[in-house]
N, C-alpha and C positions, 0 to 999 in steps of 0.2 A: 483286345487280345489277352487272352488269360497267360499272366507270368508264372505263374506257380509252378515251381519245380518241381518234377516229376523222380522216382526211385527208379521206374522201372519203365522202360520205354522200349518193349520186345518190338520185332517186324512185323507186319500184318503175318496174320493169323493165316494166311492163302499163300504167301508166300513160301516157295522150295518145297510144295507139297508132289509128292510122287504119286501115277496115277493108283498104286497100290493103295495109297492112304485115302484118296481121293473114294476111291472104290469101299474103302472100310468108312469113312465117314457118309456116303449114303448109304451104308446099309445101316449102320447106328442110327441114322435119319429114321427110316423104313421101320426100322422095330420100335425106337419109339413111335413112331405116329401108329400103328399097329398096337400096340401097351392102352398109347390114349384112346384109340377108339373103344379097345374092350374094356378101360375103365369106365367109359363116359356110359356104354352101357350099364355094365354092373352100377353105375351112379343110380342110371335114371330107373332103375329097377327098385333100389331101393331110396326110401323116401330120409330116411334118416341120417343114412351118407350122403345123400343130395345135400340134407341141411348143413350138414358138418362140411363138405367143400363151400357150400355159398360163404357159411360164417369164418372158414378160413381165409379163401378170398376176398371178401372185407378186409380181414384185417389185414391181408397182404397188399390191396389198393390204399390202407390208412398209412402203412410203409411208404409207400412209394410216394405220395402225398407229402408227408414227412420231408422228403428229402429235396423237394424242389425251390424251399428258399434260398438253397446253395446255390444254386444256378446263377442268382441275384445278387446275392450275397454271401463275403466268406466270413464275417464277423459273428461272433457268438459267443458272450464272455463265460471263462470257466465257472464264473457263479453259477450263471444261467444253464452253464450242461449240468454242472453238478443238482441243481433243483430239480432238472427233466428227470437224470437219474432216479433221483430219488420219488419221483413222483410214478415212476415207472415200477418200481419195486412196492411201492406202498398199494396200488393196483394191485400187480400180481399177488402178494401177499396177501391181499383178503380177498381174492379169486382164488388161493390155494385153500384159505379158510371154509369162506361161507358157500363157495359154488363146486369144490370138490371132496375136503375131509368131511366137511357137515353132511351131505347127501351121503358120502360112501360110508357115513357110519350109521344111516338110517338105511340105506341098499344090503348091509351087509344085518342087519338084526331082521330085516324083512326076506332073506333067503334063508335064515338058519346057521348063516355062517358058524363053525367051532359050537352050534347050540345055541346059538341067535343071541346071547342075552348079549347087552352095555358090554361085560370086560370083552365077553370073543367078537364081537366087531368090533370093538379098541384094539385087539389084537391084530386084528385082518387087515385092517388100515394102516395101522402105526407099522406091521410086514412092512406091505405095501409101500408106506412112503418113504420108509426106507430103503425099501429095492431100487426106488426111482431113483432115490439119489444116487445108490452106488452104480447104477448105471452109466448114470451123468458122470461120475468121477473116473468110470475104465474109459468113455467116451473122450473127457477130458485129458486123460495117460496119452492115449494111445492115437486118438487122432490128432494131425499134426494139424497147428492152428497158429495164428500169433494173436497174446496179446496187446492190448494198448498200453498197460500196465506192466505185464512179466516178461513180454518179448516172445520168442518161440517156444513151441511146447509139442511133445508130441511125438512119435514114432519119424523118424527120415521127415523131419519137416527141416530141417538143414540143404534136404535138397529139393524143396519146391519154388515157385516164386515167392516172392512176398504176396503178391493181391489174390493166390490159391490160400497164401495161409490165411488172409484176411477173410476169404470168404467162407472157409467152413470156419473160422473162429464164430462168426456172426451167425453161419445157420447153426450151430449148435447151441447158440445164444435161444435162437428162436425158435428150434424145434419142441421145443417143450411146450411154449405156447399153440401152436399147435395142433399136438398130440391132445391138451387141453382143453381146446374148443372141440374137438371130435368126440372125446369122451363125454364131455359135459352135455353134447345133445347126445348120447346113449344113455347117460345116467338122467340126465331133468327135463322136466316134459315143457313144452311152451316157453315162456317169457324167463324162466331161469336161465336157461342155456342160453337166451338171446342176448338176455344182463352179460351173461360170462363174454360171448362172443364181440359185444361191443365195448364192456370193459377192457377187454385186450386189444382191439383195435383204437380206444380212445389213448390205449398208451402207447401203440407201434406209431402215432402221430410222433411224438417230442422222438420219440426212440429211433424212428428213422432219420430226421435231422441232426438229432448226435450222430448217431454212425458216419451219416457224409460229413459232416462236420470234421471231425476226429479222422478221416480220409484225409478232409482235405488240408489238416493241420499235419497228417504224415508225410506227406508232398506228392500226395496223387492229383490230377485235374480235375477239375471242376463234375465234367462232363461223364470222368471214371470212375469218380468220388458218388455221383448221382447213382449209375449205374449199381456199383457194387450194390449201393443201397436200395435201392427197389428188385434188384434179383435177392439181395437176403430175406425179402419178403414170401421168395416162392415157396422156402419150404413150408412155411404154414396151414395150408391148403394142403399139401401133400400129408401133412402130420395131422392135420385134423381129419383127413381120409384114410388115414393108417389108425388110426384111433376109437373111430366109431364102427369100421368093419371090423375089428378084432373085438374091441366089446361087446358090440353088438352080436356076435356071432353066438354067443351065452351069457344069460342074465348071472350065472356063475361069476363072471369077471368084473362085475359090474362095479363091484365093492372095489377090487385089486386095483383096476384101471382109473379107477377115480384118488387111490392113494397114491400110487405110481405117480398119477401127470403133476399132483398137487406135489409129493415130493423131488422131483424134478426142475418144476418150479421154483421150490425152496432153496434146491442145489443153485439155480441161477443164483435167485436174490442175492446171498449169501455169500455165493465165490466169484460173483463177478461184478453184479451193480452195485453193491453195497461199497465193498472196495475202490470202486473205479468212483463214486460219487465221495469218498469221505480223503482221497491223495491227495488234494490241493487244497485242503484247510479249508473248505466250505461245509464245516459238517450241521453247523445248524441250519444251510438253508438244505441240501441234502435229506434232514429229518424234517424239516417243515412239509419237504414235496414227499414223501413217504408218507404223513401224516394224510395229508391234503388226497394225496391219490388209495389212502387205506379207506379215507370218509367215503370218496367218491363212490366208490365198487360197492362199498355197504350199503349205500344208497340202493344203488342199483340192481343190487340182488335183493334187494329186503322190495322195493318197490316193484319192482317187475319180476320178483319171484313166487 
């Protein structure tokens, strides 16, 4: 029997529901499964947001993968998060490099962007990756989330539960990623996008096992701890379909949507994994797994690109 004390232990979910709510929650039923079905068409029409949902999808099954040694086990010493960390950021990191600024500064000289030459798609990009971050950062303000690190943050996040704040803290973690794989198959043709799309899912491995991890050292269960962690995985798939039908929609964007996800990205590494891997005095294995997971992606893009 799992001892692990719990924060938040609300009544089943069915529980004291009136038939009025009852009646609102099938019809939210109804519109979603209506939404899914015109997306699944609009998917299967297009061949290129087909690809960008399957490679989200991965990486959202390498999530959930991830988080089933907790089941087993709640042991996982802060060295060892702190290495994943960093090993997860060193990934993303040269997936913001060589799979999204490098293509969107060759996408944006090959449309003309600002006059095509080197500095105007340096220009377009460097916008671009900027724009993503400050996104990431009104996102950050405003939605309310909690930290592992800073605790609550966030517009009226004082009055949600804790495991609401837990959960968009995490999809906001991961919607970048994402939005990343959707755009990178709009912007690279074949085995580059595939590099990018299994690079992110080789790091949603360790990254979802921290998450239930770090759950389950907050004093959620086991089994809630798992949970959260493989639903943080759905938006992926949803971002990588918000991603490649918006770029895809004009090779115009192709350039912006490639700096965007990559600086989004950046806004992660930086405000959240970097931090969260160097708090507990592990910074040089932290740097070893940044290193380790910067090799890897390079690999990966340089050979199946």
């Amino acid at each position: 029997m799992d001892e692990t004390p719990t924060l938040d232990s609300p009544p089943p979910w069915w529980r004291g529901r009136r038939p009025r709510q009852w009646l609102g929650l099938v019809i939210c039923l109804a519109g979603a499964l209506v939404l899914l079905v015109q997306s699944w068409r609009f998917v299967q029409g297009n061949q290129m947001v087909l690809n960008a949902l399957i490679g989200g999808s991965v990486a959202a099954l390498a999530t959930a993968l991830g988080t089933l040694p907790v089941l087993f086990s709640q042991r996982l010493s802060e060295r060892v998060q702190d290495s994943l960390f960093g090993f997860g950021a060193g990934v993303m990191l040269a997936a913001s490099a060589f799979s999204l600024v490098i293509p969107g500064l060759q996408a944006a000289q090959d449309a003309g962007s600002f006059g095509g030459g080197p500095w105007a798609a340096g220009a377009v990009v460097g916008i671009a990756v900027l724009l993503g971050g400050v996104v990431l950062l009104a996102m950050d303000r405003l939605l309310p989330h909690e930290h592992f690190i800073k605790g609550r943050e966030g517009a009226v996040a004082q009055k949600l539960r804790r495991t609401w704040l837990f959960v968009f803290a995490i999809a906001l973690h991961n919607l970048p990623e994402g939005v990343a794989i959707g755009v990178g198959y709009a912007g690279n043709e074949g085995m580059r996008a595939n590099a990018l799309a299994m690079g992110i899912a080789i790091q949603d491995v360790p990254e979802g096992l921290v998450v239930a991890v770090a759950l389950l050292a907050a004093g959620y269960r086991r089994a809630v701890a798992v949970g959260l962690g493989i639903a943080s995985g759905l938006v992926e798939p949803v971002g990588a379909v918000l991603g490649a039908a918006v770029v895809g929609y004009s090779a115009a964007l192709l350039p912006w949507g490639l700096g965007f996800a990559a600086g989004a990205m950046l806004f992660v590494i930086s405000h959240e994994i970097i931090p969260e891997s160097h708090r507990k005095g592990h910074e040089a294995y932290a740097t070893a797994g940044l290193m380790i997971g910067f090799v890897l992606m390079m690999v990966l893009d340089t050979a199946l690109g």
